[in-house]
KOLDODREN-553292 format. One line per 2 residues: number of its first residue (from 1); for each residue x, y, z of C-alpha. Coordinates in nm, 3 decimals, padded with zeros to 5 digits. Example, Ala and Ser with C-alpha at 12.3 -4.5 7.8 and 13.67 -1.06 7.14 Angstrom:
BEGIN
1) 01.230 -00.450 00.780 | 01.367 -00.106 00.714 .
! end
This chain:
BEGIN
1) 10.794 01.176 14.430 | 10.452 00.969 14.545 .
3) 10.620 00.654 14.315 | 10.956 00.655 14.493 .
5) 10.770 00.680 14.844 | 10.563 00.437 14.691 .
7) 10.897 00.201 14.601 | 10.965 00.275 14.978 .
9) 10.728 00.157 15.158 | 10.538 -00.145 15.219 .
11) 10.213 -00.074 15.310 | 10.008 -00.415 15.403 .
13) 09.664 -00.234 15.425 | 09.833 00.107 15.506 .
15) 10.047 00.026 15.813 | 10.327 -00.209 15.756 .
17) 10.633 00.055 15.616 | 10.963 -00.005 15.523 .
19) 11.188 00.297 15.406 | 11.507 00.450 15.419 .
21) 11.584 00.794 15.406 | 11.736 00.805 15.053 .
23) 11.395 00.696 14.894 | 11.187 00.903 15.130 .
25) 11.064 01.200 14.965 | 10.720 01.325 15.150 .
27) 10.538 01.263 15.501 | 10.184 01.151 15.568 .
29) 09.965 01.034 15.859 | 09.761 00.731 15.821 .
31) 09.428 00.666 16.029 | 09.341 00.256 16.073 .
33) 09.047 00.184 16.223 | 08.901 -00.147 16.313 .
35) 08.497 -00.200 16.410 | 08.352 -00.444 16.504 .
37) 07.999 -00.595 16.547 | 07.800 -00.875 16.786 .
39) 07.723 -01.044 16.507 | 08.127 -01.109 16.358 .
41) 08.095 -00.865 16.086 | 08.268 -00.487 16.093 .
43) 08.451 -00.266 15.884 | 08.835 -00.223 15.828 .
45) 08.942 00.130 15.682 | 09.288 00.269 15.581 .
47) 09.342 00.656 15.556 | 09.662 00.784 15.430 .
49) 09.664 01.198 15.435 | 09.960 01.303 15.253 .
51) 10.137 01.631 15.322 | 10.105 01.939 15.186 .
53) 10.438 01.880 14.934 | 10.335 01.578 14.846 .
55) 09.987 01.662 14.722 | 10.066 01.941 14.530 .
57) 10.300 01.748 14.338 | 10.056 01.466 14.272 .
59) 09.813 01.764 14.155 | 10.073 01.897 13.930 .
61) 10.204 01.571 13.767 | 09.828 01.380 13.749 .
63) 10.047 01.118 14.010 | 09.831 00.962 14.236 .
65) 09.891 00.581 14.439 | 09.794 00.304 14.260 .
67) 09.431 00.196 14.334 | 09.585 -00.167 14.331 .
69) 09.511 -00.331 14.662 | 09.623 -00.636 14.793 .
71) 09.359 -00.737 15.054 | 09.104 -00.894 14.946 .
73) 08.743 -00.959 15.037 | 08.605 -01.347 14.975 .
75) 08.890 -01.344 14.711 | 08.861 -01.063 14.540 .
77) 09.065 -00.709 14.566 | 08.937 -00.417 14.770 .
79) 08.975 -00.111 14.543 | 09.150 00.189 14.694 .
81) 09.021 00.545 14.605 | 09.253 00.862 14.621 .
83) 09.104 01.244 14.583 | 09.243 01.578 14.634 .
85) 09.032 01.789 14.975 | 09.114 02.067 15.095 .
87) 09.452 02.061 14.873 | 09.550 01.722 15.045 .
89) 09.606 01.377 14.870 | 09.366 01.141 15.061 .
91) 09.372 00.816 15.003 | 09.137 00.565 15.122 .
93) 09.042 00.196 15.123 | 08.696 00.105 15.365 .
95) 08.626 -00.258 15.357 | 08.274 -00.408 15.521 .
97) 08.292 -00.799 15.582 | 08.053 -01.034 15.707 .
99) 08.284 -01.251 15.879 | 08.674 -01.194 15.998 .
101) 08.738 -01.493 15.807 | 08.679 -01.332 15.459 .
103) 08.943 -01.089 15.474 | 09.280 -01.180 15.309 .
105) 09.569 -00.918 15.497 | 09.891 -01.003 15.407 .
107) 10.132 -00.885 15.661 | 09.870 -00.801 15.909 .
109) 09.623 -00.947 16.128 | 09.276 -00.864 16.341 .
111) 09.165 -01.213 16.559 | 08.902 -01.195 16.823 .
113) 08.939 -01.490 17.085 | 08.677 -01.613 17.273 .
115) 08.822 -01.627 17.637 | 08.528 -01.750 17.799 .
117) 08.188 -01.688 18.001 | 08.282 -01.483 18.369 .
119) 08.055 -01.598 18.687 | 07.839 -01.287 18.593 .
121) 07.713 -01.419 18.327 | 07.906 -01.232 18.104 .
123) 08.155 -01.312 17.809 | 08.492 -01.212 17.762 .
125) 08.687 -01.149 17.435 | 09.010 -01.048 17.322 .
127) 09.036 -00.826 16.977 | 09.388 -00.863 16.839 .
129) 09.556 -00.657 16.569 | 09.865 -00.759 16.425 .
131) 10.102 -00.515 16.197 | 10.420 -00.694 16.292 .
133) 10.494 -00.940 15.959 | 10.695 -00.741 15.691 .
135) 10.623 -00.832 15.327 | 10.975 -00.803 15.190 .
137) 11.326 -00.817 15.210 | 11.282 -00.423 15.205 .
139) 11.145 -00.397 15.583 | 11.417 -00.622 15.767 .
141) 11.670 -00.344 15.589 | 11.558 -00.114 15.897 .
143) 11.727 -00.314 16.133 | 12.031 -00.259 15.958 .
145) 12.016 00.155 15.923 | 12.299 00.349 16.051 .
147) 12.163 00.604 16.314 | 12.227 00.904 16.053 .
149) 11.946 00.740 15.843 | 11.690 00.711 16.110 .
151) 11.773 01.067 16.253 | 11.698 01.213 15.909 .
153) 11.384 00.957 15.852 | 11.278 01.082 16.179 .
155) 11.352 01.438 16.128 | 11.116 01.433 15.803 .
157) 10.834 01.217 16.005 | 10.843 01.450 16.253 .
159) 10.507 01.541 16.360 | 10.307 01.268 16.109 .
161) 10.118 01.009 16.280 | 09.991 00.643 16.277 .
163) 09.648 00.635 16.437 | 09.461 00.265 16.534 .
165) 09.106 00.319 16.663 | 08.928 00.030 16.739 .
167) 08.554 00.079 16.814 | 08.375 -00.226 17.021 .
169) 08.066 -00.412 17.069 | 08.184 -00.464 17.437 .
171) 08.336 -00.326 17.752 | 08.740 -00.280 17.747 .
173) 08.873 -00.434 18.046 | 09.220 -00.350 17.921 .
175) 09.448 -00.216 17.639 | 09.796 -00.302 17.595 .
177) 10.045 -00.034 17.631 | 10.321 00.014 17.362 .
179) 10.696 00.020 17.399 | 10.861 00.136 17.090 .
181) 11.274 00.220 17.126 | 11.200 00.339 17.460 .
183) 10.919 00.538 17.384 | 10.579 00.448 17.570 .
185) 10.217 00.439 17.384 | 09.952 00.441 17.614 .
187) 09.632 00.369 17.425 | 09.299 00.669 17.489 .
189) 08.977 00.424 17.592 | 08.632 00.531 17.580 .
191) 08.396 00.296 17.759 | 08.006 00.265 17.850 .
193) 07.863 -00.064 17.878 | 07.562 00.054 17.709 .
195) 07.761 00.182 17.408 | 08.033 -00.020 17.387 .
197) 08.393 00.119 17.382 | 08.677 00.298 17.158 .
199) 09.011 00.251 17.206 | 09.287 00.453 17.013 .
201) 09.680 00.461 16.973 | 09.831 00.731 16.856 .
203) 10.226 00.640 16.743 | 10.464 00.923 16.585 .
205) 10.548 00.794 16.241 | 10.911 00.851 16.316 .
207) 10.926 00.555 16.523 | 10.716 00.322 16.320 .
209) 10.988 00.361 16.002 | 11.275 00.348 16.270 .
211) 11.169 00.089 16.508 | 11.337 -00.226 16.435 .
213) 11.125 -00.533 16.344 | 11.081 -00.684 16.642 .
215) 10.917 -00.366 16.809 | 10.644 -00.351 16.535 .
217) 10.325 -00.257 16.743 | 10.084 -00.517 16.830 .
219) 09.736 -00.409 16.970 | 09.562 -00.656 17.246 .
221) 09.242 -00.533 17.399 | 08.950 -00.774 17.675 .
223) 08.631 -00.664 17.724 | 08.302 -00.828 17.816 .
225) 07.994 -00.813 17.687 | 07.634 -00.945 17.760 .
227) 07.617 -01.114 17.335 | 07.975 -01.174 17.297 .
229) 08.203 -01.123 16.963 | 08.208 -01.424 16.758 .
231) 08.540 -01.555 16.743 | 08.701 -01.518 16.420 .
233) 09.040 -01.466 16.248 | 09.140 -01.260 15.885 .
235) 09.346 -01.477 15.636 | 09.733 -01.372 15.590 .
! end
């Protein structure tokens, strides 16, 4: 079961997916958080909580993911880890950088933009996240899905989440709302200019697998700060 959701999906750093119902055999949430520092450096980390089913079968069978890992940190591979808690599959990838520009992320993105110093005194950024560049042949396939396919897909996702948190240096000015097959995410922000801000998405997994490619999510945030974000941008 976990190798042919495995075959299924395509998870660039555990949010890009491509699947169709035939080779979708188990639900999960995933948890993608993004932090970032004053001084350029942060911490990416990828949490994929699989269902009850699904866990028990990987207990059963010794079948966990792959530790493999694409991304990779000044050219080398960020290890995944995956443990049983609490009778759930968890599996998790955390990496620390120094710099944006050491991360390798292919099919996603995270850019901050330096959009200048305001007449306070102050200086503006823009933190970009970018999830919308399949990998393979596999993901364009959900453009093509008859809508008896993404009923069941979505029938199975049903109640499973994706969840972005970003967690900033800075003040949010705004968040973009998403727009996904008519369905509106608007983003939960936390803000103190003391203490700098959160700002979180939550997206039903249903709509991420049947969403066609060109509604993939994209998350924009500005905010100011007194130090600023170096401006920086991961590799693809």
């Amino acid at each position: 079961m976990i190798d042919r959701l495995r075959a299924g999906r395509r998870l660039a750093f555990g949010v890009i997916f491509a699947a169709s119902a035939f080779i979708l055999s188990g639900c999960f949430d995933v948890q993608y958080d993004v932090t970032l520092h004053n001084d350029g450096s942060g911490t990416i980390s990828t949490k994929i909580v699989y269902d009850k089913e699904m866990s028990a079968y990987a207990s059963q069978k010794g079948n966990t993911p792959q530790t493999e890992s694409k991304i990779l940190r000044n050219g080398k591979p960020v290890p995944r880890t995956s443990k049983m808690r609490d009778g759930l599959l968890i599996e998790e990838q955390i990496v620390d950088f120094a710099r944006l520009s050491d991360l390798t992320l292919p099919g996603n993105g995270v850019e901050v933009a330096d959009l200048g110093r305001s007449i306070l005194g102050v200086d503006t950024s823009r933190v970009h996240v970018n999830f919308g560049k399949p990998q393979s042949g596999s993901a364009s396939k959900r453009d093509e899905e008859s809508p008896g396919a993404k009923k069941m897909i979505a029938q199975i996702m049903d109640g499973h989440y994706l969840t972005v948190t970003m967690h900033l240096p800075c003040t949010v000015e705004k968040a973009n709302t998403l727009s996904m097959m008519g369905t509106t995410i608007t983003p939960v922000v936390e803000k103190s200019w003391l203490h700098g801000s959160t700002v979180k998405w939550q997206i039903p997994m249903a709509l991420v697998f049947t969403s066609s490619n060109k509604d993939a999510p994209q998350f924009d945030v500005v905010c100011w700060s007194w130090m600023g974000i170096p401006a920086g941008k991961s590799k693809p």
